[in-house]
GUKE-562804 format. One record per atom (N, C-alpha, C, O): x, y, z. Coordinates in steps of 0.02 Angstrom, whole numbers, padded with zeros to 5 digits, always signed. Each point is the difference from the previous one (the first is absolute). Layout:
XYZ/...
# end
This chain:
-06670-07062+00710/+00066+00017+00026/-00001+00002+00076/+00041-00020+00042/-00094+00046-00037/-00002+00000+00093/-00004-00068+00043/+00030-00017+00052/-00076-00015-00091/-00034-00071+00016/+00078-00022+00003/+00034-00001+00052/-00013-00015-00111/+00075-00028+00011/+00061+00012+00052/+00037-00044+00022/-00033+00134-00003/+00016-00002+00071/-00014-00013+00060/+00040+00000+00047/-00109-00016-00046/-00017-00017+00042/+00015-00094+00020/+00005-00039+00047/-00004+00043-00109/-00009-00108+00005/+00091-00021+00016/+00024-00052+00021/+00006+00111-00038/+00087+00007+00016/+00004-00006+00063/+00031-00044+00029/-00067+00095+00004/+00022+00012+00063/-00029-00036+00038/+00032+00001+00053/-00097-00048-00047/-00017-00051+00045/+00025-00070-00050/-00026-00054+00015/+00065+00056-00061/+00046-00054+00008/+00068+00013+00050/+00042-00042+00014/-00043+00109+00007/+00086+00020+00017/+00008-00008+00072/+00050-00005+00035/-00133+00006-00016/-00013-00018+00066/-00029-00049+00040/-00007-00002+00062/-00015-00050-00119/+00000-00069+00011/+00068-00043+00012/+00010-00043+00042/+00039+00071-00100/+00079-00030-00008/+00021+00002+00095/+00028-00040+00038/-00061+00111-00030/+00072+00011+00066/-00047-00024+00057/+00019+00008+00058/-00096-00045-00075/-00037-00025+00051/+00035-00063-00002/+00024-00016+00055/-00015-00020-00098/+00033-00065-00017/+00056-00014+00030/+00011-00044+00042/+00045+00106-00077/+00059-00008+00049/+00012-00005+00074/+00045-00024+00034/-00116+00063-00015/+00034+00008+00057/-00039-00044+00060/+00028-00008+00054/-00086-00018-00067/-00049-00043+00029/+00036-00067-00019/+00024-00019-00053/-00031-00021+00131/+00043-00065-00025/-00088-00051+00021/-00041+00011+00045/+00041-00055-00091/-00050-00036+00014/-00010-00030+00063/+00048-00016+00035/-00122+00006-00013/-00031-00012+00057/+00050-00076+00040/+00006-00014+00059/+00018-00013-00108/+00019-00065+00026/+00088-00008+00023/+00028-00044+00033/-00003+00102-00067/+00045+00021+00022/+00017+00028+00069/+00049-00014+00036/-00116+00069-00021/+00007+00044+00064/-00017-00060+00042/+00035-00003+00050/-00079-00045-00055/-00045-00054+00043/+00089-00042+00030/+00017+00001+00059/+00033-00040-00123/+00027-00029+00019/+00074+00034+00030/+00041-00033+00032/-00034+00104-00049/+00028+00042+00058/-00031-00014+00059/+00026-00048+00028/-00074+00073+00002/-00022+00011+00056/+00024-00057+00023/+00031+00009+00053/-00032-00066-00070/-00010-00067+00022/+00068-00037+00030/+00014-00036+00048/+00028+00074-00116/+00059-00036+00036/+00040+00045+00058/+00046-00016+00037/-00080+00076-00042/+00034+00055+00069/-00030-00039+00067/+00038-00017+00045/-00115+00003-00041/-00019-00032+00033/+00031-00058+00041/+00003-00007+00061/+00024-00044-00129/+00048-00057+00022/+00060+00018+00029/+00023-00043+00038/+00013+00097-00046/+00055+00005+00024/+00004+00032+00059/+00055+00004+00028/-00120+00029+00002/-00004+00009+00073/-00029-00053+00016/+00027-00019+00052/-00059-00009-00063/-00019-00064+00036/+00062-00034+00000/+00011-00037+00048/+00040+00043-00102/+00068-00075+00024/+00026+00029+00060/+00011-00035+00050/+00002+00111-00053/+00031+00028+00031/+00005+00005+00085/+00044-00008+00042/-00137+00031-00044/-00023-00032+00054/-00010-00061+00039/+00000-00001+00062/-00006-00041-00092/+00041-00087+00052/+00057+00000-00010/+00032-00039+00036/+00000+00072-00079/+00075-00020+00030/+00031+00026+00052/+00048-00026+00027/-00074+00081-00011/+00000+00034+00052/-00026-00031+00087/+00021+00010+00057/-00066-00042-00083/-00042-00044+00045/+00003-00066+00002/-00039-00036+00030/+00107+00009-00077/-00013-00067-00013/+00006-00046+00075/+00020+00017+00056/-00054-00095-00089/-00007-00032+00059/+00052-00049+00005/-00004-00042-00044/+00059+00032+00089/+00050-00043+00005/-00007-00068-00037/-00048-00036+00014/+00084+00020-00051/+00000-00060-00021/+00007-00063+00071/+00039-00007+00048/-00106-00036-00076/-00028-00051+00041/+00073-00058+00022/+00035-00034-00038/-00031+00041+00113/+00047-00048+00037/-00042-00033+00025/-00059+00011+00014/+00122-00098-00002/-00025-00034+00050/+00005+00037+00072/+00051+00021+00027/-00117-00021-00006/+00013-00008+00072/-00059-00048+00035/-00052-00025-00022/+00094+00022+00103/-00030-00041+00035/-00084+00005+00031/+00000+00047+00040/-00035-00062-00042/-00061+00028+00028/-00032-00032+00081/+00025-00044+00036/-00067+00071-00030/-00034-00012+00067/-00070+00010+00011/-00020+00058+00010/-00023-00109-00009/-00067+00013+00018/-00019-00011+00037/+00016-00047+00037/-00084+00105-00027/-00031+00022+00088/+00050+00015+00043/-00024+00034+00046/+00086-00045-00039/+00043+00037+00065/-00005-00039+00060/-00031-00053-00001/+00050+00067+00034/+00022-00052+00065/-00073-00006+00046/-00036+00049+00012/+00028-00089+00002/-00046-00022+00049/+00017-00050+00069/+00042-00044-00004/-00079+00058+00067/-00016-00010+00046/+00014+00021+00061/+00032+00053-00003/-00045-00078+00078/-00004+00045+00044/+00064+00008+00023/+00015+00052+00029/+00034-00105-00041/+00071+00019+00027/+00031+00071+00001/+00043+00019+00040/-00084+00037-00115/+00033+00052-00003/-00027+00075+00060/-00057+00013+00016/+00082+00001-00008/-00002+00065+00070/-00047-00025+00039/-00055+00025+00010/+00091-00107+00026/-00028-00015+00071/+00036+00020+00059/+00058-00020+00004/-00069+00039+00019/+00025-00002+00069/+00055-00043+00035/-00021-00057+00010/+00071+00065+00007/+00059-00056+00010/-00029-00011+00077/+00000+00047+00040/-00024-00113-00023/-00030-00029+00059/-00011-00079+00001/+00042-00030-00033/-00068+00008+00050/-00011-00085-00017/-00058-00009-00033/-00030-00054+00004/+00011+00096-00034/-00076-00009-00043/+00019-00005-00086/-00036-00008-00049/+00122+00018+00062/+00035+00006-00052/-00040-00111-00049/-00018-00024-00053/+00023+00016+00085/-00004-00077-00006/-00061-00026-00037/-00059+00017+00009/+00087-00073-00062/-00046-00006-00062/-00024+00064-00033/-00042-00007-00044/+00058+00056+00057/+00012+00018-00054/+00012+00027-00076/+00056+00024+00008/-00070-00013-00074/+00040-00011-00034/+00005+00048-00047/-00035+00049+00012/+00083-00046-00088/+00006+00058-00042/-00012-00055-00039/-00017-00056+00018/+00030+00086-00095/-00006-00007-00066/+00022+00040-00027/+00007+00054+00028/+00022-00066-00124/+00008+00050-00043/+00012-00043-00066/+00039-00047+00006/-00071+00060-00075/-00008-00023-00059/+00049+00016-00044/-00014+00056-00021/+00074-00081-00010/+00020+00026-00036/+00005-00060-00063/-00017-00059+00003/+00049+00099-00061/-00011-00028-00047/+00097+00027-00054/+00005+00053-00031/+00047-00099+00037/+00054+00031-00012/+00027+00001-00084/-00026-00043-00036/+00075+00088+00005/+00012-00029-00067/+00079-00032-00017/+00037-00035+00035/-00029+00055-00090/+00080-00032+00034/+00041+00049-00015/+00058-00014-00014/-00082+00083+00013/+00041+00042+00020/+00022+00004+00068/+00058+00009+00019/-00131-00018+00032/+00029-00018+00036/+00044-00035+00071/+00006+00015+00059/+00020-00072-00107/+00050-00045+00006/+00048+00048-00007/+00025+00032+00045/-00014-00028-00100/+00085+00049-00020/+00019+00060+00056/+00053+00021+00024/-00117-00005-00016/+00015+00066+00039/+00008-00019+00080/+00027+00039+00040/-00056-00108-00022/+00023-00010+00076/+00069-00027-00005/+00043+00015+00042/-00032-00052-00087/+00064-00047+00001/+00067+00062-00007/+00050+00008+00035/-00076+00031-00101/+00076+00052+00010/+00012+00057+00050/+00052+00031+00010/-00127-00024+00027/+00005+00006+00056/+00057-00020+00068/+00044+00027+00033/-00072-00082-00038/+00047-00056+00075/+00079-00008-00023/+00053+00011+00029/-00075-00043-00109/+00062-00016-00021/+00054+00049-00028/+00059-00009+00014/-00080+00061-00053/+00055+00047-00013/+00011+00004-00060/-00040-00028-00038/+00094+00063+00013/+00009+00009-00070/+00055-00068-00025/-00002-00031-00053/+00049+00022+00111/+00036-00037-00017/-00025-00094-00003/+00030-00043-00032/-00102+00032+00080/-00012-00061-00009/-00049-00027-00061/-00022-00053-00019/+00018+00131-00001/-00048+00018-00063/+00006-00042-00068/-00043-00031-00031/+00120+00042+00016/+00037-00011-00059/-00024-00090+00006/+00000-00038+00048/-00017+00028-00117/-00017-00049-00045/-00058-00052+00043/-00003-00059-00018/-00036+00080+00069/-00032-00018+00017/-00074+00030-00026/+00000+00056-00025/-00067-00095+00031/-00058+00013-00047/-00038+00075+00016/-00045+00028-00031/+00083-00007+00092/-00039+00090+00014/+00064+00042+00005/+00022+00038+00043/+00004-00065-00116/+00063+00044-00006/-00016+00063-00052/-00019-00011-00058/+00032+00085+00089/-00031+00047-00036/+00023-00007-00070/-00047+00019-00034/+00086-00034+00004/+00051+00017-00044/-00014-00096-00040/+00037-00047+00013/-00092+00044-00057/-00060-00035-00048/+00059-00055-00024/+00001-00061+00007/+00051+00111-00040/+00047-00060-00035/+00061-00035+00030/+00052-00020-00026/-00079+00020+00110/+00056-00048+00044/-00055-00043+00040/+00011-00054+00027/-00083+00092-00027/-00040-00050+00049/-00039-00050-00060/-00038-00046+00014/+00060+00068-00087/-00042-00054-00043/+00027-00075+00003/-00034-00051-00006/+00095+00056+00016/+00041-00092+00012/-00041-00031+00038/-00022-00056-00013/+00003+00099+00075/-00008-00053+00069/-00092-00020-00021/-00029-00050+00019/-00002+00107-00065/-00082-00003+00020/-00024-00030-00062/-00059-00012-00008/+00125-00004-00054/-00022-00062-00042/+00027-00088+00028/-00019-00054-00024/+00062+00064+00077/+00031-00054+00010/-00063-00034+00063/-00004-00061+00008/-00034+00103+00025/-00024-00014+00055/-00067-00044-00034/-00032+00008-00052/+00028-00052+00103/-00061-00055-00034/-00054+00064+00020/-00011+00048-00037/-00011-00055+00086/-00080+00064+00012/+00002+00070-00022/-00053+00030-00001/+00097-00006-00014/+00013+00054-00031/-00038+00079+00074/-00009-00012+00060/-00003+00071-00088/-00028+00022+00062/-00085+00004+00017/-00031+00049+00021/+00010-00101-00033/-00068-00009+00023/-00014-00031+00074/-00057-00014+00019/+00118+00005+00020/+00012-00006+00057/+00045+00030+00051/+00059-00015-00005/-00075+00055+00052/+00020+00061+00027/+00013-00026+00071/-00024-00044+00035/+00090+00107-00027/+00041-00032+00073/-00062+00000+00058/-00054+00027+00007/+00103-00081+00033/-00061+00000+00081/+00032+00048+00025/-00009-00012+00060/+00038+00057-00063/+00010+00057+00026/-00049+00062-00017/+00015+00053+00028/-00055-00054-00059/-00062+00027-00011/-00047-00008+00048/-00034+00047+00022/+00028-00114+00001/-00059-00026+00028/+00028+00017+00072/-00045+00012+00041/+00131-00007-00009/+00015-00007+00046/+00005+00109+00016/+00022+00022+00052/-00037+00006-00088/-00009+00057-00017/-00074+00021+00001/-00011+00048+00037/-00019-00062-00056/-00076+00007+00014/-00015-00022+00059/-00021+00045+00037/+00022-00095-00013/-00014-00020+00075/+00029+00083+00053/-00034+00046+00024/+00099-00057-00023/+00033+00048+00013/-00018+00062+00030/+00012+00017+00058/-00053+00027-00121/-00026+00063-00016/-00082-00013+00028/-00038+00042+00024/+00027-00104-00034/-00065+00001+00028/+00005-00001+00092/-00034+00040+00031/+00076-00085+00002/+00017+00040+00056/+00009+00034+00039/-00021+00000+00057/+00073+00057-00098/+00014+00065+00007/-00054+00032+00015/-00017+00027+00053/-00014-00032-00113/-00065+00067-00018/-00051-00023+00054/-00022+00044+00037/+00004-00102-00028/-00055-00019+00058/+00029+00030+00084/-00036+00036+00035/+00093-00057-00017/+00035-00002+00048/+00091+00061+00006/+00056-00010+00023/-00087+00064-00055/+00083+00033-00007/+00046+00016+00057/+00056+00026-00007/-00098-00051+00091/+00034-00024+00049/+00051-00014+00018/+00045+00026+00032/-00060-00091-00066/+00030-00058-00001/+00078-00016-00031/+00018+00021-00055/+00025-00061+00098/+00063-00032-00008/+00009-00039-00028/-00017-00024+00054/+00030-00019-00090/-00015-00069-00030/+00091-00030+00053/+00056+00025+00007/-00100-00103+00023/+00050-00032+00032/+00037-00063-00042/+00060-00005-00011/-00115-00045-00009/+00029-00024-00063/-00052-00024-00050/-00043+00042+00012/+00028-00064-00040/-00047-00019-00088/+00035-00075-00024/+00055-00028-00006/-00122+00020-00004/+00015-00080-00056/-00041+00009-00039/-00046+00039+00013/+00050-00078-00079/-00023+00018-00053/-00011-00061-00032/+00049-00029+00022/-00078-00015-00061/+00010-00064-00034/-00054-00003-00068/-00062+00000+00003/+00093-00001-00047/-00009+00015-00070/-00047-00084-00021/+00022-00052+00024/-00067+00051-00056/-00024-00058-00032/-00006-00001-00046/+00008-00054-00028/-00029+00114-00013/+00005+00008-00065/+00019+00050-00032/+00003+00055+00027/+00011-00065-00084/+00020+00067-00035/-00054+00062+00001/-00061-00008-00001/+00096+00072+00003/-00021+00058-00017/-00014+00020-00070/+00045+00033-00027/-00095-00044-00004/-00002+00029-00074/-00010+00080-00016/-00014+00042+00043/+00023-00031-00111/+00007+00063-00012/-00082+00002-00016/-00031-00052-00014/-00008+00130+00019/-00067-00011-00006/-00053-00022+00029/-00058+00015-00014/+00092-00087+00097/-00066-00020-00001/-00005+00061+00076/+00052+00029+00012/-00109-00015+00029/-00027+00020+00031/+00019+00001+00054/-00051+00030+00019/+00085-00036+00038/-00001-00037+00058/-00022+00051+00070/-00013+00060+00001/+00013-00099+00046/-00026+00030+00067/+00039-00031+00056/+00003-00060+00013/+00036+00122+00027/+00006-00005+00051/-00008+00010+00060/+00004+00060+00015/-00015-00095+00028/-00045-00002+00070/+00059-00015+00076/+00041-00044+00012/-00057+00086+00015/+00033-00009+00072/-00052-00009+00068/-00030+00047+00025/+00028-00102-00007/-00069+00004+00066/+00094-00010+00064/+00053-00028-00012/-00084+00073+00083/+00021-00007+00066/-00031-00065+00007/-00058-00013-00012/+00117-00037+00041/-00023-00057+00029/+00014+00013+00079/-00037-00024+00044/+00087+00058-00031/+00007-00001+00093/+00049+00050+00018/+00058+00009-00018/-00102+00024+00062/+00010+00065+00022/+00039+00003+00081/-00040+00021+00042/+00097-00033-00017/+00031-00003+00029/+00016+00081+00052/+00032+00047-00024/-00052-00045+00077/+00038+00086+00028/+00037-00012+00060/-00011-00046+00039/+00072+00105-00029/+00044+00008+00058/+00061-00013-00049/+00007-00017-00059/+00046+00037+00131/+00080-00014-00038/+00013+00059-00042/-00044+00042-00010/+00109-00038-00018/+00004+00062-00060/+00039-00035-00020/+00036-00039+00031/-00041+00053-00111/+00059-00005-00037/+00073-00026+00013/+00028-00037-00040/-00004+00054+00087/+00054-00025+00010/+00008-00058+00023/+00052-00032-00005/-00115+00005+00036/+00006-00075+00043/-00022-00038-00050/+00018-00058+00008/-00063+00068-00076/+00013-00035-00036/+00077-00008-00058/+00017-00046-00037/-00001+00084+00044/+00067+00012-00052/+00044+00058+00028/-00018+00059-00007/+00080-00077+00042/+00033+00061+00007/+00044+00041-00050/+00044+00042+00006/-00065-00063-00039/+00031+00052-00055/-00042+00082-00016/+00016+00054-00025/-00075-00082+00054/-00057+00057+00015/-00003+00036+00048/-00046+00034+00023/+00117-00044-00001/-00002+00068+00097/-00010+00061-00020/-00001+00040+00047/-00007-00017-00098/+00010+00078-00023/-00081+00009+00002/-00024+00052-00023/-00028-00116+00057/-00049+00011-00019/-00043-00005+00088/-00060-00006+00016/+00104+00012+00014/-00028-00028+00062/-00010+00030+00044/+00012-00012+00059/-00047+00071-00091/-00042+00033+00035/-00086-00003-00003/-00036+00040+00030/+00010-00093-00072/-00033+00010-00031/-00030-00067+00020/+00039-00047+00006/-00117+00037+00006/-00020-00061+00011/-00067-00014-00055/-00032+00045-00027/+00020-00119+00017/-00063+00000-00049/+00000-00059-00004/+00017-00031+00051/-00037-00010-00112/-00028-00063-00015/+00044-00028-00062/+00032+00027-00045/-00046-00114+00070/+00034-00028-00072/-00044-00035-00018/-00029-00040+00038/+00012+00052-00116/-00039-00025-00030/+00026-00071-00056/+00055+00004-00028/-00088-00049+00019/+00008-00038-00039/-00051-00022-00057/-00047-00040-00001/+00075+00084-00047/-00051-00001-00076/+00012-00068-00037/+00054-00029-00002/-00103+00012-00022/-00006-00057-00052/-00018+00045-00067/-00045+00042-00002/+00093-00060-00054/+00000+00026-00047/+00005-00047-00076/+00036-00048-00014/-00098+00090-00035/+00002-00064-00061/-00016+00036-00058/-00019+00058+00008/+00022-00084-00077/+00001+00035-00051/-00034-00054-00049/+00026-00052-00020/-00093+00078+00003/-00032-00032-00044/-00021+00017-00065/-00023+00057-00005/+00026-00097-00058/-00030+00030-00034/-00101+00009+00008/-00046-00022+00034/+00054+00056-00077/-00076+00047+00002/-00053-00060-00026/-00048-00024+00029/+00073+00011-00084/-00047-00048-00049/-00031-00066+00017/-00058-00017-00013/+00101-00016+00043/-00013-00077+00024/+00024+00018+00065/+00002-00056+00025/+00019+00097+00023/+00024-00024+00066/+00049-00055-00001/-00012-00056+00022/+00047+00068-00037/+00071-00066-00031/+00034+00055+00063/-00006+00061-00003/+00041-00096+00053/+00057+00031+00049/+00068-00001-00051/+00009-00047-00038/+00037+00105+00042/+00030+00016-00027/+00069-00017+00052/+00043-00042-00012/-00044+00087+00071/+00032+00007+00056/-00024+00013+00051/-00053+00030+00000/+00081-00048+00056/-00014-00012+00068/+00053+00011+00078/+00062-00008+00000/-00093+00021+00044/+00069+00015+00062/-00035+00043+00043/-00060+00012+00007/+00143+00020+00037/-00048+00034+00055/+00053+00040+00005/+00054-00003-00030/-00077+00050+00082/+00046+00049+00026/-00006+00017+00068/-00045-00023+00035/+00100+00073-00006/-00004+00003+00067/+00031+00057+00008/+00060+00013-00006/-00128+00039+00030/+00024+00068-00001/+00015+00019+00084/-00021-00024+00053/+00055+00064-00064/-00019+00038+00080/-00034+00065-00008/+00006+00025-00055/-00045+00013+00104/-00059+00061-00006/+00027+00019+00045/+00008-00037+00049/+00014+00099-00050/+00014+00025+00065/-00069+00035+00027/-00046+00007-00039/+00040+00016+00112/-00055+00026+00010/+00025+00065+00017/+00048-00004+00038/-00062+00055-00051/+00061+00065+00015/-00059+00033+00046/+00017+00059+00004/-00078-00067+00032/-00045+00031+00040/+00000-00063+00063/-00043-00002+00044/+00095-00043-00049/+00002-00043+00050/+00041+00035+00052/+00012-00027+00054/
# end
């Protein structure tokens, strides 16, 4: 009789071990998925922007043209800078210059189902990108070498197309370093500047690709420097 209470009551306490113990593989695949849901939780928190085109640039600008001295030693010269463009952006210089209104049904028209007419109708489609890129890069490479500087006038002459992807390099060498006069005696539209004396420089400017050295574009420019310690 006893034996039998006894075999009652460690069945009565096995039952409520049972009930209440959830198997090992259970607690394992709890843990696991709490785990997962701070981990989703956590990069989403941290997530990483979804991947855009953008334009790139390797090594950065080179040569001595940059923080020389404005003097006649200015001469030969030269800068550099590598870029590599996509055809985003194209769209983004063109609706730039051009606007919202020169936008419409043309191929860097924001709005997909008015610029699709023109960019199935177009034989090259956009794997060839405005020379206003190239006339934009030159530009900025200028600037940044020389932020001086006036620009008096620029030529530019295109030989080949600009592709999307390929590499290119643009280069500015001083060919002739000119001093005296101000601003105004070259251009009077510049009297607001004539206090000020310095140099006119005349850059030769070109745009190559990287791969084969194929000239892309070519020209010159003609800055004025003022010398403001003159």
């Amino acid at each position: 009789m006893i034996r039998a209470k006894l075999i009652s009551s460690h069945l009565s306490l096995l039952g409520r071990s049972v009930r209440v113990t959830r198997p090992s593989s259970q607690i394992i695949y709890s843990r696991s998925r709490r785990t997962n849901d701070y981990n989703l939780r956590h990069l989403s928190s941290h997530s990483i922007a979804p991947t855009q085109e953008v334009d790139t640039e390797e090594g950065g600008p080179k040569g001595d043209l940059f923080h020389s001295p404005i003097d006649d030693t200015l001469l030969n010269k030269t800068a550099s800078i590598r870029r590599t463009f996509s055809p985003r952006s194209n769209a983004q210089v063109m609706l730039t210059c051009g606007g919202a209104s020169l936008a419409a049904h043309a191929s860097w028209d924001p709005q997909y189902s008015r610029a699709k007419s023109y960019i199935r109708s177009h034989a090259v489609g956009p794997a060839v990108l405005s020379p206003v890129l190239i006339n934009g890069l030159v530009g900025a490479l200028v600037e940044a070498s020389l932020p001086q500087g006036f620009l008096i006038s620029c030529h530019m002459k295109q030989h080949r197309p600009l592709i999307v992807g390929v590499q290119v390099e643009a280069t500015i060498s001083v060919t002739s370093v000119t001093e005296g006069g101000n601003m105004a005696e070259i251009d009077t539209s510049y009297e607001y500047l004539n206090q000020s004396r310095g140099y006119e420089l005349v850059l030769q400017t070109q745009v190559k690709s990287v791969s084969d050295g194929t000239l892309i574009s070519e020209g010159s420019q003609n800055i004025w420097l003022p010398h403001y310690d003159a």
